[in-house]
KOLRO-331057 format. One record per residue: x, y, z of N, C-alpha, C, O in turn; residue number from 1; residue in three letters. Coordinates in Angstrom, 3 decimals, padded with zeros to 6 digits, always signed. Example, Ala and Ser with C-alpha at 12.3 -4.5 7.8 and 13.67 -1.06 7.14 Angstrom:
<pabas>
PABA      n_c1      n_c2      n_c3     ca_c1     ca_c2     ca_c3      c_c1      c_c2      c_c3      o_c1      o_c2      o_c3    n  res
PABA  +013.190  -005.690  +007.800  +012.300  -004.500  +007.800  +013.200  -003.300  +007.800  +014.236  -003.319  +008.465    1  ALA
PABA  +012.850  -002.250  +007.080  +013.670  -001.060  +007.140  +012.900  +000.030  +007.870  +013.409  +001.138  +008.039    2  SER
</pabas>
This chain:
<pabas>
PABA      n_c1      n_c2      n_c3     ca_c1     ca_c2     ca_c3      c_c1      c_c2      c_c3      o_c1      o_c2      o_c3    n  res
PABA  -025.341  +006.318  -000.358  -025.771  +005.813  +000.935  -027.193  +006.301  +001.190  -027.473  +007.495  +001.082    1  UNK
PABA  -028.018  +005.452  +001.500  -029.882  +005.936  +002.107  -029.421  +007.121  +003.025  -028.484  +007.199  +003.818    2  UNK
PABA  -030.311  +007.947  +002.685  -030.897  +008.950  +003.776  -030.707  +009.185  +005.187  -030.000  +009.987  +005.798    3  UNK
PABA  -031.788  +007.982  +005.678  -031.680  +007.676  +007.234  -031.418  +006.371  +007.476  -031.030  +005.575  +006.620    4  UNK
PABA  -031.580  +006.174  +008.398  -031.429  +004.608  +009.545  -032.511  +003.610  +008.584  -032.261  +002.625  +007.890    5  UNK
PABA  -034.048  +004.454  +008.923  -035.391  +003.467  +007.853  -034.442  +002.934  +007.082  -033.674  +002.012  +007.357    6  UNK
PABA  -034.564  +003.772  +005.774  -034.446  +004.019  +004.643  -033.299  +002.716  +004.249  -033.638  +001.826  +003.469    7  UNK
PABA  -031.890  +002.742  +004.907  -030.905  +001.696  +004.570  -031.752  -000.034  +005.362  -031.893  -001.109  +004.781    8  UNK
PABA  -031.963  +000.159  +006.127  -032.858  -000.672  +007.443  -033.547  -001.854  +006.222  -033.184  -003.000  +005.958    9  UNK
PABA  -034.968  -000.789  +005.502  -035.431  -001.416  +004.064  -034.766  -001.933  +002.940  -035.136  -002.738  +002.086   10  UNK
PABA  -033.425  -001.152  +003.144  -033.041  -001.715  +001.760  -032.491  -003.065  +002.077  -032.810  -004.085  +001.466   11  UNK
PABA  -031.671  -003.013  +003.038  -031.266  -004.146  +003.858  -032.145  -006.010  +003.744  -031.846  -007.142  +003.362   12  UNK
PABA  -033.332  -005.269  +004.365  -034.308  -005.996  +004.627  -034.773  -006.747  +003.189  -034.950  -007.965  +003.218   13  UNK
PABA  -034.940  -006.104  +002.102  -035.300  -006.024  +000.464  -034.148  -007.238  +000.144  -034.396  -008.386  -000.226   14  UNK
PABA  -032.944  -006.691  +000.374  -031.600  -007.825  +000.005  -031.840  -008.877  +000.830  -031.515  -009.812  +000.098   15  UNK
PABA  -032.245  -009.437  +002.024  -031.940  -010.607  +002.669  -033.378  -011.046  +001.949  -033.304  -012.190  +001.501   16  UNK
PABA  -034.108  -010.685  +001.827  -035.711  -011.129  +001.272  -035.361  -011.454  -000.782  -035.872  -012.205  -001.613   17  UNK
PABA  -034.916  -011.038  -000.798  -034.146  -011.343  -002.552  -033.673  -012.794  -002.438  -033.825  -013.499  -003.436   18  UNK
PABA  -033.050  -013.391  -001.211  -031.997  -014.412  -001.193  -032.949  -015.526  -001.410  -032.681  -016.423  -002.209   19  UNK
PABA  -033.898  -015.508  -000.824  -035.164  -016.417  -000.454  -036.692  -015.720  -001.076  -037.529  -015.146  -000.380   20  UNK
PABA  -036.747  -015.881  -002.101  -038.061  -014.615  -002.337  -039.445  -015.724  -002.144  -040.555  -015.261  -002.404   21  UNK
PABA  -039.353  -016.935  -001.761  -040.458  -017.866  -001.375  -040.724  -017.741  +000.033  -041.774  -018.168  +000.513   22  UNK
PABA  -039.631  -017.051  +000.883  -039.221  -017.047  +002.189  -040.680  -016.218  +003.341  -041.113  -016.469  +004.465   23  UNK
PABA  -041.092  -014.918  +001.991  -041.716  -014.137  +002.822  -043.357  -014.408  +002.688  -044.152  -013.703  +003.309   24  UNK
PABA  -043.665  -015.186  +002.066  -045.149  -015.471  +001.922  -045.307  -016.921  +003.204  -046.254  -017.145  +003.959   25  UNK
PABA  -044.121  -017.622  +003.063  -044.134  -019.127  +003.962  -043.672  -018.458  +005.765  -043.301  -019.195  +006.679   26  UNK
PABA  -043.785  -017.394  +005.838  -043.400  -016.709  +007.284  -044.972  -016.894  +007.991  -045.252  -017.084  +009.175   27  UNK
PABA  -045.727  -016.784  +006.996  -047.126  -016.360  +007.793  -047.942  -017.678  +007.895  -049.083  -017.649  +008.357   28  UNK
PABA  -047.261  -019.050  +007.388  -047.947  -020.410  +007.490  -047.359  -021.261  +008.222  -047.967  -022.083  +008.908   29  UNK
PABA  -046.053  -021.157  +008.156  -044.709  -022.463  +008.430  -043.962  -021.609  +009.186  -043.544  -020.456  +009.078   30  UNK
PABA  -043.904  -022.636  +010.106  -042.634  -022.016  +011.972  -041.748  -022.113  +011.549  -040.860  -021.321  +011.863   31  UNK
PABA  -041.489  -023.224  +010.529  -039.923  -023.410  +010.231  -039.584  -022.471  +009.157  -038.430  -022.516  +008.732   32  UNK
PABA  -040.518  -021.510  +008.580  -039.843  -020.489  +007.802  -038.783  -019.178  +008.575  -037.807  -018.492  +008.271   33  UNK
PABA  -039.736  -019.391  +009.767  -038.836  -018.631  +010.798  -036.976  -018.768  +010.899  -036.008  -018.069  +010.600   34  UNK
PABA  -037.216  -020.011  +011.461  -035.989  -020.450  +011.367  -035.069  -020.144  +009.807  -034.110  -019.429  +009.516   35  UNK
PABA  -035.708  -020.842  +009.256  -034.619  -020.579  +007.991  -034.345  -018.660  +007.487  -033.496  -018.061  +006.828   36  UNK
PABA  -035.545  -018.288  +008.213  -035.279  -017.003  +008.326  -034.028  -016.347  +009.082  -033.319  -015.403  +008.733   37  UNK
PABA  -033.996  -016.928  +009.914  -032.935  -017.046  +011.343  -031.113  -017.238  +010.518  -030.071  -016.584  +010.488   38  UNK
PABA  -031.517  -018.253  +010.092  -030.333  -019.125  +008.960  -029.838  -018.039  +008.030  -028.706  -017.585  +008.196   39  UNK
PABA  -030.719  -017.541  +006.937  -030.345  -016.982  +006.139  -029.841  -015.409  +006.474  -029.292  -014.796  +005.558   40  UNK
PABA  -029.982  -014.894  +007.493  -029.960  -013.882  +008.458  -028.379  -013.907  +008.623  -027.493  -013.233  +008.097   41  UNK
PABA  -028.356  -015.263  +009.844  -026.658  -015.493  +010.423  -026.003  -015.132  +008.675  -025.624  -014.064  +008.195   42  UNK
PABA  -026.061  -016.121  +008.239  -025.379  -015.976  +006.647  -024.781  -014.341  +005.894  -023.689  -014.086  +005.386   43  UNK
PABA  -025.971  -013.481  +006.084  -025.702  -012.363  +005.837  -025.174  -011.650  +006.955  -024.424  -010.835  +006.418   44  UNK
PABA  -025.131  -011.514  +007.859  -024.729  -010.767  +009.485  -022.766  -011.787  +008.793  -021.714  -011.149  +008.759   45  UNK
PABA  -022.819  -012.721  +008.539  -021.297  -013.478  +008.597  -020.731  -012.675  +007.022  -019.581  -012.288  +006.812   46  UNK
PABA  -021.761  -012.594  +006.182  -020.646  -012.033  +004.891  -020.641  -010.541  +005.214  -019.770  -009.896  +004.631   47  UNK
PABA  -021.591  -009.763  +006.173  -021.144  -008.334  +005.998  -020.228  -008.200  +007.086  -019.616  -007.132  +007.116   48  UNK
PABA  -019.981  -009.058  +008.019  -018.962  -009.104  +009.177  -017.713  -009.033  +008.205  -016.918  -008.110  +008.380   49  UNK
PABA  -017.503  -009.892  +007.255  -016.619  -010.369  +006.404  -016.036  -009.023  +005.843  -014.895  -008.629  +006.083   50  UNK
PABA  -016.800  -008.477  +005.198  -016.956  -007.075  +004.024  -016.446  -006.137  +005.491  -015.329  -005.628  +005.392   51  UNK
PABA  -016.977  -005.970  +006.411  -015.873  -005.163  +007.094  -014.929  -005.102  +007.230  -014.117  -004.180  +007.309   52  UNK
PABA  -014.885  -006.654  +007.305  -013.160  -006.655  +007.696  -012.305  -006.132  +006.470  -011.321  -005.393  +006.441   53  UNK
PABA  -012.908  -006.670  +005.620  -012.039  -005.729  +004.118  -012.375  -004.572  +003.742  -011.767  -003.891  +002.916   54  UNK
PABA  -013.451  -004.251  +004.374  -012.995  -002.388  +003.922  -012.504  -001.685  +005.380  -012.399  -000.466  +005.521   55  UNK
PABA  -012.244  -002.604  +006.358  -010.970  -001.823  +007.579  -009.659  -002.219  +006.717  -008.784  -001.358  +006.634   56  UNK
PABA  -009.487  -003.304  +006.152  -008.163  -003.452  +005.850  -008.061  -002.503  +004.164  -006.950  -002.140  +003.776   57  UNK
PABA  -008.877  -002.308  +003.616  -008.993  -001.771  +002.582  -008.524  -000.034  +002.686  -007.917  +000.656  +001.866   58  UNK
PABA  -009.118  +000.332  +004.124  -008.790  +001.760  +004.507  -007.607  +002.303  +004.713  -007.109  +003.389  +004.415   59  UNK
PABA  -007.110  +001.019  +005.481  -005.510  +000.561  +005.894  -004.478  +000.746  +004.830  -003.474  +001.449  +004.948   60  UNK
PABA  -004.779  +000.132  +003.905  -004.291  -000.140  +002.669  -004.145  +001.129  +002.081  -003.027  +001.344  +001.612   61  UNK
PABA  -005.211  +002.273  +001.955  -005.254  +003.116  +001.396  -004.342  +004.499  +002.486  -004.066  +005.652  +002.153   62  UNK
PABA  -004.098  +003.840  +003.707  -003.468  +004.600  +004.680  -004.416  +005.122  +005.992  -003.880  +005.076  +007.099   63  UNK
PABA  -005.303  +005.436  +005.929  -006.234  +005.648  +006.797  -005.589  +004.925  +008.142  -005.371  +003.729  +008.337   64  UNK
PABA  -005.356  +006.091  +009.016  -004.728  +005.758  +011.026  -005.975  +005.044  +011.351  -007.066  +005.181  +010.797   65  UNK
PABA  -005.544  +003.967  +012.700  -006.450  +003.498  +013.473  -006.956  +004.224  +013.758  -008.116  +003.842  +013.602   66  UNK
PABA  -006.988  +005.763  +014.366  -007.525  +006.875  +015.016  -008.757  +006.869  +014.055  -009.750  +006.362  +014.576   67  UNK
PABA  -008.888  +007.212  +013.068  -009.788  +007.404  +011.838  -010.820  +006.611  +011.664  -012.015  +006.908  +011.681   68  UNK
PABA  -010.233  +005.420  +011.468  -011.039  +004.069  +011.528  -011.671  +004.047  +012.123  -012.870  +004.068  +011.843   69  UNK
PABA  -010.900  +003.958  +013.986  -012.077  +003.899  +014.920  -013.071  +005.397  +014.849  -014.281  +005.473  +015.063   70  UNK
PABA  -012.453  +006.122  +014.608  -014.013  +007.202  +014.613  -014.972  +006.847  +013.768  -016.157  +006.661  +014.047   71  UNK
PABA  -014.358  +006.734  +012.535  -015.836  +006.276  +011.486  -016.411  +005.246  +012.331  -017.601  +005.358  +012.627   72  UNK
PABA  -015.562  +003.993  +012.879  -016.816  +002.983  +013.377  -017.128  +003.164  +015.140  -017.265  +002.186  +015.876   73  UNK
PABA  -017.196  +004.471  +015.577  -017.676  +004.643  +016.718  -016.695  +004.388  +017.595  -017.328  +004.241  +018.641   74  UNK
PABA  -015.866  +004.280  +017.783  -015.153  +003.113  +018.985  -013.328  +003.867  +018.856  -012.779  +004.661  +018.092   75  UNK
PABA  -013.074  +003.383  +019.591  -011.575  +003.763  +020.453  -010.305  +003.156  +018.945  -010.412  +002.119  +018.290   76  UNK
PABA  -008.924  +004.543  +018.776  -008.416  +003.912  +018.135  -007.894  +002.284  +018.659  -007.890  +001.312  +017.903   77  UNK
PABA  -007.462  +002.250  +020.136  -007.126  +000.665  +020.147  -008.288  -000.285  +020.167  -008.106  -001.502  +020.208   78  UNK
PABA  -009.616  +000.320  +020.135  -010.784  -000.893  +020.507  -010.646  -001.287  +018.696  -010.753  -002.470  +018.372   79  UNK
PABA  -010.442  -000.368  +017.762  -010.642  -000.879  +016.354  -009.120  -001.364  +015.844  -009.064  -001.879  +014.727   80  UNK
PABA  -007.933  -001.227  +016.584  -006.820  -001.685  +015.860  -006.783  -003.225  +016.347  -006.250  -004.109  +015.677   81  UNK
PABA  -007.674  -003.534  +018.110  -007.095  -005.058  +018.643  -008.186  -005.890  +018.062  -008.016  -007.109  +018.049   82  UNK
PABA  -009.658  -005.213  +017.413  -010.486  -005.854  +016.366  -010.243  -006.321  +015.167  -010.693  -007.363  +014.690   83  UNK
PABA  -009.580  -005.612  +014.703  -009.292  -005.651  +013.063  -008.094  -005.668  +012.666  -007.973  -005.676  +011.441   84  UNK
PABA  -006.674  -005.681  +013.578  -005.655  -005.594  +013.176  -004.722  -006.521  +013.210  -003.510  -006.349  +013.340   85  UNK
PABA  -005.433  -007.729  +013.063  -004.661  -009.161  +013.523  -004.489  -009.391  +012.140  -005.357  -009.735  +011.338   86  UNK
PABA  -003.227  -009.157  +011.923  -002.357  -009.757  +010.528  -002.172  -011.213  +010.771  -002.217  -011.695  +011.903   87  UNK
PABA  -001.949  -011.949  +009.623  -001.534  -013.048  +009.528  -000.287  -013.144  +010.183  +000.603  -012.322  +009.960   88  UNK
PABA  -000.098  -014.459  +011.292  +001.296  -014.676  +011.790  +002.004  -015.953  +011.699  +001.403  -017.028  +011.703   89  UNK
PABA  +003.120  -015.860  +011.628  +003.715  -017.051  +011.322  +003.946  -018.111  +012.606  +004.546  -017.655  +013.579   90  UNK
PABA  +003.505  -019.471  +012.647  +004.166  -019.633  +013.796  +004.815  -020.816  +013.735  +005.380  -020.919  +012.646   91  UNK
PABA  +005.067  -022.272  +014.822  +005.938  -023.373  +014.215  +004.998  -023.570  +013.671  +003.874  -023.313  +014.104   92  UNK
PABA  +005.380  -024.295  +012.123  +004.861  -025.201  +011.332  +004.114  -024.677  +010.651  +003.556  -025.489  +009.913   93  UNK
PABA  +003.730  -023.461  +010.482  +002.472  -022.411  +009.731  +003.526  -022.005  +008.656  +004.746  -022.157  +008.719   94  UNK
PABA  +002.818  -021.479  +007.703  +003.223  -020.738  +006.316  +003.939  -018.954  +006.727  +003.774  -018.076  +007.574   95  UNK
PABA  +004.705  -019.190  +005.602  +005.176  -017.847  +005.910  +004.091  -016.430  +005.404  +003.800  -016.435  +004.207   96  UNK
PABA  +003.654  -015.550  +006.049  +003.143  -014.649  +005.329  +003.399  -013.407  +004.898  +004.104  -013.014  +005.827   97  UNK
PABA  +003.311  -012.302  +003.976  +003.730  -011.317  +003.318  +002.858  -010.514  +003.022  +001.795  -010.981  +002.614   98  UNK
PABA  +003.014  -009.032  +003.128  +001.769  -008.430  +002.062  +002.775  -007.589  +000.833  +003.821  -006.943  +000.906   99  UNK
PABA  +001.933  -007.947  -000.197  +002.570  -007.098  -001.251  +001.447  -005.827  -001.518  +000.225  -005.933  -001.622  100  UNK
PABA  +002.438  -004.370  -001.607  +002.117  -003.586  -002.044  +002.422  -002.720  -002.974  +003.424  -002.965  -003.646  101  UNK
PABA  +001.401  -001.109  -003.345  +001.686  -001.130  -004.424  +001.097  -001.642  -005.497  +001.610  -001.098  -006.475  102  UNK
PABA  +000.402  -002.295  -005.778  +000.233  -003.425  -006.872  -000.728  -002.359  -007.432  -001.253  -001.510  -006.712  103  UNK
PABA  -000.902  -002.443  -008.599  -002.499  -001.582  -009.427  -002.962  -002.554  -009.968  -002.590  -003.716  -009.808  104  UNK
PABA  -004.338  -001.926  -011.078  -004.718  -002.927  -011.852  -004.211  -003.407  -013.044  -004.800  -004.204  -013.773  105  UNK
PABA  -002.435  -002.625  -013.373  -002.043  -002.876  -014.508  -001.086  -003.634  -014.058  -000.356  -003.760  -015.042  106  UNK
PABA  -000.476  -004.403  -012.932  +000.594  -004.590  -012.535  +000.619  -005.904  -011.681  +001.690  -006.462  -011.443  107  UNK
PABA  -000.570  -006.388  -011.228  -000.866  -007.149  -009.930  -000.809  -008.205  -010.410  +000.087  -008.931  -009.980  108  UNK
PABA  -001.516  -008.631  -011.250  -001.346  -009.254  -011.975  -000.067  -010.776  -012.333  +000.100  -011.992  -012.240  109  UNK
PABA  +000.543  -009.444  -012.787  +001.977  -010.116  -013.228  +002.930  -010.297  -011.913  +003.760  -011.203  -011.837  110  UNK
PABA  +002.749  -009.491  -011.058  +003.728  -009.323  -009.937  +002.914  -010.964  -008.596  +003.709  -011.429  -007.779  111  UNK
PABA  +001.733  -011.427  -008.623  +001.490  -012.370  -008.282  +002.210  -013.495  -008.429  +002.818  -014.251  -007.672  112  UNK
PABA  +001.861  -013.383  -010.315  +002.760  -014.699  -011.000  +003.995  -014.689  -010.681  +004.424  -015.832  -010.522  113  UNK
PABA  +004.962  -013.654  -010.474  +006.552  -013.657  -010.158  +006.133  -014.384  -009.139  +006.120  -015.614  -009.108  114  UNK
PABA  +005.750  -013.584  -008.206  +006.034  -014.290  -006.527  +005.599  -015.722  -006.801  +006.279  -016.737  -006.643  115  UNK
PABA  +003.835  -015.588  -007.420  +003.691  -017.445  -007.382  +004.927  -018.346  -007.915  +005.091  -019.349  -007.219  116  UNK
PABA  +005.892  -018.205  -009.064  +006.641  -018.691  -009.415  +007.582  -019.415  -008.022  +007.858  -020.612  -008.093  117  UNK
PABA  +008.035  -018.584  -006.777  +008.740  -019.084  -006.046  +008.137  -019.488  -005.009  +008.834  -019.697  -004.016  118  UNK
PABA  +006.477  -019.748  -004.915  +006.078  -020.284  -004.312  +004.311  -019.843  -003.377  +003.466  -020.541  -002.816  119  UNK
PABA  +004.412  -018.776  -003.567  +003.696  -017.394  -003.054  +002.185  -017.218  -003.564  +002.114  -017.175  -004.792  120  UNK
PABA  +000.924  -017.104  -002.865  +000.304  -017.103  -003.281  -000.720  -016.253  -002.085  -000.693  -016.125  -000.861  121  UNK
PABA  -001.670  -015.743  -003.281  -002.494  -014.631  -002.165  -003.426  -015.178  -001.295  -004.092  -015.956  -001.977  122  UNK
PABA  -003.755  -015.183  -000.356  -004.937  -015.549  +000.741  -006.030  -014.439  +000.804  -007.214  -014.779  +000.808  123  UNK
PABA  -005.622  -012.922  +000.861  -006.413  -012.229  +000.731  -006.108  -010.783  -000.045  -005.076  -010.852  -000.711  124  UNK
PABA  -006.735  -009.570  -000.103  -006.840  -008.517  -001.071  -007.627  -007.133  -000.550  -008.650  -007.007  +000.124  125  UNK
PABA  -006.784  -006.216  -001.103  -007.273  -004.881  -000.940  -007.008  -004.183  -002.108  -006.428  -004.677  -003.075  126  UNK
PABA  -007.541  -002.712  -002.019  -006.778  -001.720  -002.988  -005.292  -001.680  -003.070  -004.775  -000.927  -002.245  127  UNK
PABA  -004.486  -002.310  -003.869  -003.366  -001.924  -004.012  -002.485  -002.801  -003.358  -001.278  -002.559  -003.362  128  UNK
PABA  -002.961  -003.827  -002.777  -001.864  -005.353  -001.623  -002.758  -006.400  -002.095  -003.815  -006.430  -002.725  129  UNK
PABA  -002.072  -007.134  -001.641  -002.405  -008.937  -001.678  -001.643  -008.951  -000.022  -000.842  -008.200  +000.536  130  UNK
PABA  -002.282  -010.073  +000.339  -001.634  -010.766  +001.371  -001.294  -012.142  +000.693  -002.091  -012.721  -000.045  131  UNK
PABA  +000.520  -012.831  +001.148  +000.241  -013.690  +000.203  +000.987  -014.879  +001.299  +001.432  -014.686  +002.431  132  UNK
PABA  +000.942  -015.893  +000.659  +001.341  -017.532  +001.790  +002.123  -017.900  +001.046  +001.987  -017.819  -000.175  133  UNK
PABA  +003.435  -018.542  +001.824  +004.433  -019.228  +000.880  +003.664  -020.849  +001.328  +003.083  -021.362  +002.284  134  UNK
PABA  +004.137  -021.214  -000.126  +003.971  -022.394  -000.031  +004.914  -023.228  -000.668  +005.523  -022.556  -001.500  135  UNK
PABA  +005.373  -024.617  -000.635  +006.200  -025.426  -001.751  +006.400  -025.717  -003.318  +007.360  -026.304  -003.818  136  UNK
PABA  +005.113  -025.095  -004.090  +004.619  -024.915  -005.013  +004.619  -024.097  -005.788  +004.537  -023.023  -005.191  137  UNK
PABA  +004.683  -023.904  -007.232  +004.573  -022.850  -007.748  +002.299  -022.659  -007.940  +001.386  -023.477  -007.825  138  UNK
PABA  +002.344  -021.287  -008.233  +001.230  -020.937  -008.344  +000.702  -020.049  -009.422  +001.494  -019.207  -009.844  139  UNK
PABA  -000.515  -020.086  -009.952  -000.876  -019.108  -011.068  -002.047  -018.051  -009.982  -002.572  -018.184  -008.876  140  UNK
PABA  -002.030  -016.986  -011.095  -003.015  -015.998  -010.461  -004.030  -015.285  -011.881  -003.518  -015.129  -012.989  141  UNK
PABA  -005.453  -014.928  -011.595  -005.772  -014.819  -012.430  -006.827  -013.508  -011.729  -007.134  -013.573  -010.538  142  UNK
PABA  -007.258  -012.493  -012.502  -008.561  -011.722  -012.128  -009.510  -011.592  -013.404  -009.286  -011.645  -014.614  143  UNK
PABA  -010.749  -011.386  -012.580  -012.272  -011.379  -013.773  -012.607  -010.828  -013.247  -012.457  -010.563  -012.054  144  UNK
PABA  -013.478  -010.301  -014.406  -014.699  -009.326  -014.286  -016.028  -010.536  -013.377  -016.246  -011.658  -013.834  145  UNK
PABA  -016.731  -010.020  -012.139  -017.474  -010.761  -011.988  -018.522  -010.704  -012.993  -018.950  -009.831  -013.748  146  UNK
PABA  -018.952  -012.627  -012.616  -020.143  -012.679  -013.726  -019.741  -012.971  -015.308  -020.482  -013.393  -016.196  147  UNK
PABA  -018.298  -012.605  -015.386  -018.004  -012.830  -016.927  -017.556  -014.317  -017.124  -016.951  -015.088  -016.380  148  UNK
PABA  -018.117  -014.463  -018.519  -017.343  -015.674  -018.920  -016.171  -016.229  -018.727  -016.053  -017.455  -018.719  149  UNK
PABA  -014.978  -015.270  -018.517  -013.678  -015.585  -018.324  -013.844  -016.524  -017.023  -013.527  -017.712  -016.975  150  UNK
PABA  -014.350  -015.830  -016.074  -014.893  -016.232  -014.336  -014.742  -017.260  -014.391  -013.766  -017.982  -014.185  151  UNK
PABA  -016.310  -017.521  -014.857  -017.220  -019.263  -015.021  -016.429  -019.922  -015.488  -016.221  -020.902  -014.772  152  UNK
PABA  -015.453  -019.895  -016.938  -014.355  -020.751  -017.548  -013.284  -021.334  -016.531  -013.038  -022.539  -016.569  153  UNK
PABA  -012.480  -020.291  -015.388  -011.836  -020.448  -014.885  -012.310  -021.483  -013.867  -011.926  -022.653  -013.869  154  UNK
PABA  -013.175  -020.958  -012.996  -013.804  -021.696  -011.829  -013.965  -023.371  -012.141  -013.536  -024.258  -011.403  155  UNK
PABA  -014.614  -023.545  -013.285  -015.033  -024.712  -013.941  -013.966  -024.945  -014.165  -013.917  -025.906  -013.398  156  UNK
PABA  -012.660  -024.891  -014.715  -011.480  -025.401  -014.715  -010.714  -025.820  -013.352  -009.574  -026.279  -013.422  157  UNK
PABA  -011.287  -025.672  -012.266  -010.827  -025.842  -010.898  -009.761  -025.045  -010.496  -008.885  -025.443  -009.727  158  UNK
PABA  -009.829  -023.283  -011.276  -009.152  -022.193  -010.268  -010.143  -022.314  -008.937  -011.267  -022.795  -009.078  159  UNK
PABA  -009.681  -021.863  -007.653  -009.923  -021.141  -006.180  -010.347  -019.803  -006.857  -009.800  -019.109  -007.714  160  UNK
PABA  -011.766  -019.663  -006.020  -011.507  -018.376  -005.817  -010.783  -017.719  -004.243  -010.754  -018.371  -003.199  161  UNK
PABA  -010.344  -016.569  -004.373  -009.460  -015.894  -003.453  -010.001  -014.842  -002.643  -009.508  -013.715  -002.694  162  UNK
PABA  -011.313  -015.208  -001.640  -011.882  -014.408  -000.927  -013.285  -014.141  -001.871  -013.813  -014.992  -002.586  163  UNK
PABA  -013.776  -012.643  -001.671  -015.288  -012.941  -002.717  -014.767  -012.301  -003.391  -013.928  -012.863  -004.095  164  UNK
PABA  -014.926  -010.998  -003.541  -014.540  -010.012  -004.857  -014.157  -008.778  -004.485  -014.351  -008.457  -003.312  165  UNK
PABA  -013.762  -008.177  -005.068  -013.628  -006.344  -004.989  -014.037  -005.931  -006.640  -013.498  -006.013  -007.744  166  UNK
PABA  -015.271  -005.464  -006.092  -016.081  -004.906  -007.510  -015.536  -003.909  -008.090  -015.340  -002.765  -007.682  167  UNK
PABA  -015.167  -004.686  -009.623  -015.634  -005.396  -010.186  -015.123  -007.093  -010.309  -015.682  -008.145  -010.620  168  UNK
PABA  -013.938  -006.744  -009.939  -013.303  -008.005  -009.803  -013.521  -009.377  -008.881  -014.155  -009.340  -007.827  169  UNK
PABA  -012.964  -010.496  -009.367  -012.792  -011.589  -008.508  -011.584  -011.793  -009.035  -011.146  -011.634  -010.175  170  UNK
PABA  -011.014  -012.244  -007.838  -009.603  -013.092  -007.972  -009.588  -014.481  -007.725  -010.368  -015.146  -007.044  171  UNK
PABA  -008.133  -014.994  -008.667  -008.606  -016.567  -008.761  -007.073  -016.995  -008.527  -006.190  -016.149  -008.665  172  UNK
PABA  -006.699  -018.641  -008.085  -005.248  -018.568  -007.918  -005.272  -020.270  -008.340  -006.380  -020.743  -008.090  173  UNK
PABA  -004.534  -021.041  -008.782  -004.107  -022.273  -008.701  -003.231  -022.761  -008.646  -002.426  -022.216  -009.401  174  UNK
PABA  -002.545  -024.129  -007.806  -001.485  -024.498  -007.573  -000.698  -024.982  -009.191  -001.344  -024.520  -010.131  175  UNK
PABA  +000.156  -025.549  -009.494  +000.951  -025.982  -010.437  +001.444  -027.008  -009.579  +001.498  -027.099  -008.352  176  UNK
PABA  +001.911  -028.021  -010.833  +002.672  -029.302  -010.319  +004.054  -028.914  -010.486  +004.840  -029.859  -010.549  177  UNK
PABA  +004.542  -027.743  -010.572  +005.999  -027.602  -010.132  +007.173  -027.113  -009.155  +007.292  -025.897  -009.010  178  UNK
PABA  +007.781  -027.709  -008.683  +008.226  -027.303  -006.837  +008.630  -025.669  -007.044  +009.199  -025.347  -008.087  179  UNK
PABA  +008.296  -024.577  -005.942  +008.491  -023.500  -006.100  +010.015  -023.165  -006.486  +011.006  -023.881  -006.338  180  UNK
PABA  +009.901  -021.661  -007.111  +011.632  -021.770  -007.487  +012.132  -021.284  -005.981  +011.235  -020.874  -005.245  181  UNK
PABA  +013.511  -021.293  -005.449  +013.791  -020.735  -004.569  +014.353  -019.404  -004.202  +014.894  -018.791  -005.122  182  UNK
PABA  +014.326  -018.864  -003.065  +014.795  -017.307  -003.330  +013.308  -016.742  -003.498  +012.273  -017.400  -003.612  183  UNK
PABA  +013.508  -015.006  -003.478  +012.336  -014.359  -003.823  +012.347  -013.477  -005.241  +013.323  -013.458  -005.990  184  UNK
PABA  +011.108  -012.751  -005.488  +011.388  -012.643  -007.146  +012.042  -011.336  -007.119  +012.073  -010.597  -006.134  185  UNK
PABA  +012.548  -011.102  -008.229  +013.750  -009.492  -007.877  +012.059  -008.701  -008.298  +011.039  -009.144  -008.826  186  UNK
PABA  +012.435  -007.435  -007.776  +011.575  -005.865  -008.030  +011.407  -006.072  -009.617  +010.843  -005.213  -010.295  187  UNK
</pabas>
């Protein structure tokens, strides 16, 4: 982690200026660089909004009390549990949802594919859980190294990806044309 406030502030600043590296010479000619400045800004303010939310649920995951949470992020244990603690809910006509835990990197794997078999498939991810959606379908599950060939092969084959990543990984999931089995998968 930087030093001080500057110090991360720059580095910050360095990454949104990477996204657009034509961005910072056309600031000092063109109004409308502003704007797209503006644009590419919201964009990043929306994926690190995002990245919070998975490393509150990531903390969660790892056990970390609301009490905790909210201290690291300044704020009241209920101001950070009624922020961040809205699980998926079922309601009429919505999917059923689940979290599986437990899971490692030797194990998750395979324990996806069971569940996808009867229908089950992940929406989202932490250390050690999936959150997963029933659906009518059976489903496959797959993880890569980001950036690796396996990735690009998959993607280009029309796997989903499943949220962005947890470095090093990305997760990937696809439906099957076969009706889910019924029942859930044994332990």
């Amino acid at each position: 982690m930087p030093a001080d406030d500057a110090e991360f502030t720059d580095h910050i600043a360095r990454a949104v200026a990477r996204l657009d590296p034509s961005l910072a010479k056309r600031l000092g000619t063109d109004p409308a660089a502003h704007l797209e400045l503006v644009l590419l800004t919201r964009r990043v303010h929306q994926e690190t909004n995002r990245l919070l939310h998975d490393a509150v649920a990531s903390a969660r995951g790892a056990g970390s009390s609301w009490e905790a949470i909210g201290s690291a992020m300044g704020m009241s244990r209920q101001a950070a549990q009624q922020r961040f603690g809205r699980a998926p809910v079922a309601g009429p006509g919505s999917p059923e949802h689940r979290q599986l835990v437990g899971l490692t990197a030797f194990n998750e794997i395979d324990q996806l594919n069971a569940w996808g078999r009867h229908g089950w498939h992940s929406i989202a991810f932490g250390p050690m859980f999936h959150h997963v959606e029933q659906s009518p379908v059976q489903w496959e599950h797959a993880r890569a190294v980001v950036g690796s060939r396996k990735a690009r092969e998959l993607e280009s084959a029309g796997w989903e990806r499943i949220g962005s990543m947890w470095f090093p990984w990305i997760y990937l999931k696809r439906p099957l044309d076969l009706p889910a089995v019924s029942g859930e998968p044994s332990s």
